[in-house]
C-alpha positions in Angstrom: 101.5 -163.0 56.7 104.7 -163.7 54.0 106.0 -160.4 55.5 106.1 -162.2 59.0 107.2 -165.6 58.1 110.1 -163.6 56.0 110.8 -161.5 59.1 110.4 -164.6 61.5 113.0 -166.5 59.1 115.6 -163.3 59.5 114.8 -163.7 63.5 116.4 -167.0 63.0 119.3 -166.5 61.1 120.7 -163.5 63.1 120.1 -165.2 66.4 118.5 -161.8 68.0 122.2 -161.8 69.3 125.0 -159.4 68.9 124.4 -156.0 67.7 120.9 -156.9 65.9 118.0 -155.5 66.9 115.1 -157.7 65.7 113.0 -157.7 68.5 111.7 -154.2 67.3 109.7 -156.1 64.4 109.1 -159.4 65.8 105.5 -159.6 65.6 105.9 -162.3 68.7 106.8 -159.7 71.3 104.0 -156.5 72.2 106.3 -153.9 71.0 107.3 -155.6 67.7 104.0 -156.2 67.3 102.9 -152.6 67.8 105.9 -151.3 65.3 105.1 -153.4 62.6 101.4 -152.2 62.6 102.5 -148.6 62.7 104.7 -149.4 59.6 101.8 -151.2 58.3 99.4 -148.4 58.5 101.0 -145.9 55.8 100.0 -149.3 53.1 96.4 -147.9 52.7 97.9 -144.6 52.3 100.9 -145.9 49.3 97.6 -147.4 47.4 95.8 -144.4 47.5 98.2 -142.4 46.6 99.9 -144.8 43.0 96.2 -145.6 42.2 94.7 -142.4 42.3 98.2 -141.2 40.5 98.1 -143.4 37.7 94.6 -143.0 36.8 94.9 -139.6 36.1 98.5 -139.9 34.5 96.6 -142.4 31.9 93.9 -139.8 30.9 96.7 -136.9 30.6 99.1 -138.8 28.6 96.3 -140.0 26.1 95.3 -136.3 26.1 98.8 -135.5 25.2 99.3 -138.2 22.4 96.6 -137.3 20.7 97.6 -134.4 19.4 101.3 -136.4 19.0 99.2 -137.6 16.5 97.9 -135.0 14.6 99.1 -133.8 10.9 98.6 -130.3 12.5 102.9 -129.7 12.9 101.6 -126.8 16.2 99.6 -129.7 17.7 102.6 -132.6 17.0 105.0 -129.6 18.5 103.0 -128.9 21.9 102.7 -132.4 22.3 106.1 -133.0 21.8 107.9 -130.1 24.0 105.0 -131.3 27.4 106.7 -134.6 27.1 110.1 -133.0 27.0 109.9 -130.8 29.7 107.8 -132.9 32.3 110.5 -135.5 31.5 113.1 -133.5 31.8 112.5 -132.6 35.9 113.4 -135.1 38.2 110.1 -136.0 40.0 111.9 -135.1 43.4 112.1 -131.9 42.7 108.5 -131.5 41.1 107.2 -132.7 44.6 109.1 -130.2 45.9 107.9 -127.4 43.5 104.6 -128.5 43.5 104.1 -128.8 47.1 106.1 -125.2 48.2 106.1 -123.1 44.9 102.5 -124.0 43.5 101.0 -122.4 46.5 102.1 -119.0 46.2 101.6 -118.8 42.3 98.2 -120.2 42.7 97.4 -118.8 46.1 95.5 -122.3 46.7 96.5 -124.1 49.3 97.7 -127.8 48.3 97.3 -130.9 51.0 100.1 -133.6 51.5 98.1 -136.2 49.4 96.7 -134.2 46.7 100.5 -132.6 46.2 101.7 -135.9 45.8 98.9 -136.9 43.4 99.8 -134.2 41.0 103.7 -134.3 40.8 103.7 -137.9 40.3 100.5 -137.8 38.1 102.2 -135.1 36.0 105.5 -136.7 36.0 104.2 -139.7 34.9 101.9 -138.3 32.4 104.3 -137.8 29.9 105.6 -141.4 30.1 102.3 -142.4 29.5 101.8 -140.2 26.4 104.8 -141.6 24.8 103.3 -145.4 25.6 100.0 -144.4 24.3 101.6 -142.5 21.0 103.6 -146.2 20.2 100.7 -148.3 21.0 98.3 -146.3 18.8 100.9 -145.9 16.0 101.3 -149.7 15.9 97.7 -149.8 14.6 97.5 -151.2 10.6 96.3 -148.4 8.3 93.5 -150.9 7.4 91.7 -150.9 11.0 91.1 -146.7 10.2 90.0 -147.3 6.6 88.2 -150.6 7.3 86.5 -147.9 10.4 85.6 -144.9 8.0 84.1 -147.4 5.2 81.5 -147.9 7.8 81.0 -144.3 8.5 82.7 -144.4 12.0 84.1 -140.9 12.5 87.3 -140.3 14.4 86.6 -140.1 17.6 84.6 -143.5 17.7 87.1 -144.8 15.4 89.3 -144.4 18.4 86.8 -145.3 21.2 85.6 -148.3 19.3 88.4 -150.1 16.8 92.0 -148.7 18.0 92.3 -147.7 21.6 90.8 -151.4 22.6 93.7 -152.9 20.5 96.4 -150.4 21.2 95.4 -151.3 24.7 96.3 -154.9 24.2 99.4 -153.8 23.4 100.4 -151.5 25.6 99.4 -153.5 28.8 102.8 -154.4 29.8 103.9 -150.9 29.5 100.9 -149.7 31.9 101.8 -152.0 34.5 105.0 -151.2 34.4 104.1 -148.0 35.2 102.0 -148.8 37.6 105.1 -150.7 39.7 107.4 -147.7 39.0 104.5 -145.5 40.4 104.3 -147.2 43.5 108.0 -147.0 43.6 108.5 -143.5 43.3 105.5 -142.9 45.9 108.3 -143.5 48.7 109.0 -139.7 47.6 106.4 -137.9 48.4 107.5 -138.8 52.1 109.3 -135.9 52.1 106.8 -133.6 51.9 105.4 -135.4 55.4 102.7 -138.0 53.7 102.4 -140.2 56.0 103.0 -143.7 53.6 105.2 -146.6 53.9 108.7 -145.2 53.8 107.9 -142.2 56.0 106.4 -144.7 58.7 109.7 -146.5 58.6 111.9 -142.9 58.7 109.9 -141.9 61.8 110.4 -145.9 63.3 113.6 -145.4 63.0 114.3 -142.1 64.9 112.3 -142.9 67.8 113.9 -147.6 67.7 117.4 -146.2 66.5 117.3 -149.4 64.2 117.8 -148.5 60.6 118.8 -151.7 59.6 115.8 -154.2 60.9 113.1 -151.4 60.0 114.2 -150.4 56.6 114.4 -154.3 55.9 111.4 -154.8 56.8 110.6 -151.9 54.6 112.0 -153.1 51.5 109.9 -156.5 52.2 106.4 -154.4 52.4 107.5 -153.2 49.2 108.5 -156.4 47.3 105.7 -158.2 48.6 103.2 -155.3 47.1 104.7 -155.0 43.8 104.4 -158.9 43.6 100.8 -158.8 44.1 100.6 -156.1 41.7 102.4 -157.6 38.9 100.8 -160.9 39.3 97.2 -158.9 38.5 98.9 -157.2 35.7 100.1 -160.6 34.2 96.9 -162.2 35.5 94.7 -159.3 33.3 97.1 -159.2 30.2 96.3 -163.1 29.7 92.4 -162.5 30.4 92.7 -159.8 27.5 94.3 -162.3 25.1 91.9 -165.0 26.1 89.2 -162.7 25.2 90.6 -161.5 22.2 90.9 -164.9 20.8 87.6 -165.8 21.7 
């Protein structure tokens, strides 16, 4: 509803008179009305897509930095030289690649969605590895000594005393990952997923109106990333709360 009452403001201002073209998103008028639900309709499709992304960038880039970690110099060296190389390609073109060239090397065929999943899940991967690396580094000494004094091996060590801290930490980081994600999702539109910006590309060849539909565009887009960064803020200050208490 903000969308519309942003959009019904804009009506006003311009006056619907001249060269703009409101009326093709006025949500007061059938056709408007029609368009703006066809934009609307890639939103389920923009969620799926950053959430299923960033969950599995989070599990690869911990994968990665732990072995960041690791007095082994062949472990600290592989880790090092994924995160330089993933960041390295633009994510453009590891759609691209990923969708076209991973076909015919793998001879599996790759869907829209699932393409999209894995370029930007890779891509960001090795942001998150970097993020986890810091977070986990920021630890004291004394919570893995006060851990292994009570006979807690490594791997709970990690699970139990310094990933929930280094979590803490690293919040802010993760959520701004998770806008950037849904950013950078506007991509995968040109490999034909059918999301947000690729609704508005094929609006705008079949209204001619590049200016009122990509508007409308960047105001689905603001108004999501707000939501989303008021739950990130809203959970960082639940994590604090509990952590104090």
């Amino acid at each position: 509803m903000r969308i519309f009452t942003l959009l019904s403001s804009l009506l006003v201002l311009s006056g619907c008179s001249g060269n703009w073209g409101w009326y093709v998103v006025n949500p007061a008028t059938p056709q408007g009305w029609i368009n703006l639900k066809f934009m609307l309709s890639g939103l389920v499709y923009t969620v799926q897509l950053s959430a299923t992304a960033i969950a599995i960038s989070i599990v690869v880039g911990l994968l990665v930095a732990l072995p960041g970690l690791s007095p082994n110099k062949w472990l600290r060296g592989l880790s090092r030289s994924y995160v330089e190389v993933v960041r390295s390609v633009p994510i453009l073109v590891l759609i691209l690649w990923v969708y076209y060239g991973l076909p015919p090397v793998t001879g599996i065929t790759i869907g829209v969605f699932w393409a999209g999943v894995l370029a930007l899940a890779l891509s960001d991967s090795a942001f998150q590895a970097e993020i986890f690396r810091a977070g986990i580094q920021s630890i004291a000494r004394g919570q893995y000594e006060a851990a292994y004094s009570v006979s807690l091996g490594y791997r709970d060590t990690m699970r139990y005393v310094v990933l929930p801290q280094a979590i803490r930490r690293i919040l802010p980081a993760l959520g701004n990952q998770l806008v950037y994600m849904l950013k950078m999702s506007s991509l995968v539109s040109v490999i034909g997923m059918q999301e947000l910006t690729r609704k508005a590309n094929e609006l705008v060849v079949s209204e001619y109106r590049p200016l009122e539909i990509y508007t409308v565009l960047v105001l689905e887009y603001l108004v999501l990333i707000l939501i989303v960064s008021a739950g990130v803020r809203w959970l960082e200050r639940r994590m604090q709360v509990d952590e104090r208490g």
